[in-house]
C-alpha positions, 0 to 999 in steps of 0.5 A: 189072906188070913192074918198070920200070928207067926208074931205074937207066938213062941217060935218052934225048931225050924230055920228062919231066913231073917233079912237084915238092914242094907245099911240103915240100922234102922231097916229091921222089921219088929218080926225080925227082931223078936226072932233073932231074941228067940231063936237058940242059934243065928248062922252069920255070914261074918259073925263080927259084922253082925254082931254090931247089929245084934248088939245095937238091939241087945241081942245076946245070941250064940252065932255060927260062922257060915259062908261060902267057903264053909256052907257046905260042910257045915250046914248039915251041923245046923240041920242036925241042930234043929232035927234035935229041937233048936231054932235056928235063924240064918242072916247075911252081911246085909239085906236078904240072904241067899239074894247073891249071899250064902244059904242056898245049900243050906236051905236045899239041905233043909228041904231035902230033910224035911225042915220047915224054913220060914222065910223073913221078910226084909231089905233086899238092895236088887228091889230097893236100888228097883224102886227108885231107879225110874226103870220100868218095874213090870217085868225085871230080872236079877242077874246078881254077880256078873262072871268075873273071867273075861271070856264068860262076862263077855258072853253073859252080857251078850246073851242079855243083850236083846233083853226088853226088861229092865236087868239088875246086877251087883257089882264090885267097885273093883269092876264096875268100871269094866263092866260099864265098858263091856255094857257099852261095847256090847249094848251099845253107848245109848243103853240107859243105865242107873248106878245106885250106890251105898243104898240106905247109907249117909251117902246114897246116890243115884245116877241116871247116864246113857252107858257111855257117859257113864263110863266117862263119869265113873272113869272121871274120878276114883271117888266114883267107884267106891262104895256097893254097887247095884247097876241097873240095864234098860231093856232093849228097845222094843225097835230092836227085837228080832234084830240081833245085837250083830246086825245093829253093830254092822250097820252101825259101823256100815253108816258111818261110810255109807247112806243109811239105805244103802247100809241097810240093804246091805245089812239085811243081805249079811243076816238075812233080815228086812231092809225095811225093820233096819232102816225104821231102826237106823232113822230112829237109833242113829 
């Protein structure tokens, strides 16, 4: 890959997606900084957050509010801006925009209109919290929010509940209590979960449970549901493919009163499935 001089030159009228520090002050690449001196205007998520950390690198830059309630009707305020030959960067609260924060109708609106958008790289809290989770990395996907309205969390969570790879979300501390008991309700108290919590800050912390101790742990203590969230789910096991979260519930419950045989047999007949692939489950799950 040849080198990119981007750096060392004047930036021209374009929209730059800039990445911010998650919480470290300090988490800013030197790229980063000499765009945000250059650029004619910065699109902030909160322009008061932010200017904390503009002002921490003397930074002296107009800022334009732009959010999710505002995204739509403002966005095309900053293309017609750069059509006119202003540079323009766009930051969010923390970390990299458009990663379950605003942008997404701006960038698509840029892209439709034949603005250059040059992407700045940086923080990201779904990778950060990935690094240093002891989850397999090979393959992962980031489900950012989980839906808030019981009905469709419940079949989102579902949905995911035969995934082999490693699953990423953020979480509210309002919620995360209930999303770990649906985890656990859905996936099964054995899923191995890892909270990671205030990323980067004086507090950071790492928890490494099966999904129903982790329920207990953070039921235990209100102190335990503060700060941001990104929860991590293992994929299912890899004994678990080709059989439906349905079935290991019903045999579940079925051994509880019954020999594993005979609640395998009678699983397989309920879903159709192989005595054999539910009993080599149950001997090494239950």
């Amino acid at each position: 890959m040849s080198e990119n001089n981007q750096f060392n030159n004047e930036i021209s009228a374009k929209l730059y997606i800039v990445a911010t520090p998650l919480g470290n002050i300090g988490d800013i690449t030197y790229r980063a900084i000499e765009i945000l001196q250059q650029v004619d205007l910065i699109a902030a998520e909160d322009t008061r957050h932010s200017g904390k950390l503009l002002s921490y690198y003397q930074i002296s830059k107009p800022t334009f509010a732009l959010h999710d309630h505002n995204e739509r009707q403002r966005g095309s305020i900053l293309i017609e801006k750069i059509k006119a030959g202003e540079s323009v960067a766009l930051i969010s609260d923390a970390g990299t925009p458009l990663i379950s924060d605003p942008g997404y109708h701006l960038v698509n609106e840029c892209r439709e209109a034949g603005v250059d958008v040059v992407p700045v790289p940086g923080a990201c809290a779904a990778i950060t919290a990935l690094s240093a989770a002891g989850l397999p990395s090979d393959r992962f996907s980031f489900e950012g929010f989980l839906p808030v309205k019981e009905k469709a969390k419940t079949e989102k969570l579902t949905s995911l509940s035969e995934e082999t790879q490693t699953m990423i979300f953020y979480e509210s501390p309002r919620r995360m209590l209930d999303t770990v008991k649906h985890i656990v309700d859905i996936m099964g108290s054995d899923r191995k979960l890892v909270v990671a919590r205030e990323l980067t800050k004086m507090f950071e912390s790492f928890y490494v449970l099966p999904a129903g101790e982790m329920l207990e742990w953070l039921a235990s203590d209100t102190n335990h549901v503060r700060g941001e969230f990104v929860l991590m789910v293992a994929g299912a096991s890899k004994e678990q493919e080709g059989l439906s979260v349905e079935a290991i519930k019903t045999l579940t419950l079925l051994k509880k009163e019954l020999p594993l045989k005979k609640a395998a047999a009678i699983t397989a007949e309920i879903y159709s499935l192989k005595k054999n692939d539910l009993y080599k489950w149950g001997l090494e799950n239950l």
